[in-house]
C-alpha positions, 0 to 999 in steps of 0.5 A: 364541584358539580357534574353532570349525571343523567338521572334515571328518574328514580322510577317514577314511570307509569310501570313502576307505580301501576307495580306499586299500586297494585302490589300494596292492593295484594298486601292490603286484601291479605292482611285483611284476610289473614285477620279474619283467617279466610286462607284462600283469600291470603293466597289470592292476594298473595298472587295478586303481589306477585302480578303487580310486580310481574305486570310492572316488569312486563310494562317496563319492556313494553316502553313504560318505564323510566325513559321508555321509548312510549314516556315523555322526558320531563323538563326541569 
């Protein structure tokens, strides 16, 4: 029994994985930082995760996400 769904792509879209790459960048600077106890640079990098999810989000309303109207449908 097989039918036939329309995937939505599993958020494989530009917005998604700039949102992931930069957000993991945050993580990674703020784990850093909080080793070395630099405070102010926990709380940069903590804002700098939060802008990875919001610039996603905002490049997802821009066109670039999952079948956006600016991405191209992959053939299988």
């Amino acid at each position: 029994m097989s039918h036939e769904e329309d995937e939505l792509g599993e958020g494989h879209s530009v917005a998604a994985w700039t949102a992931v790459v930069v957000s993991l960048v945050g993580i990674a600077i703020g784990t850093v930082a909080f080793f070395f106890d630099i405070q102010w640079l926990v709380w940069a990098a903590a804002g700098l995760t939060l802008f990875g999810f919001v610039l996603g989000f905002v490049l997802s309303k821009a066109g670039y996400g999952v079948n956006g109207s600016r991405t191209v449908a992959k053939e299988h």
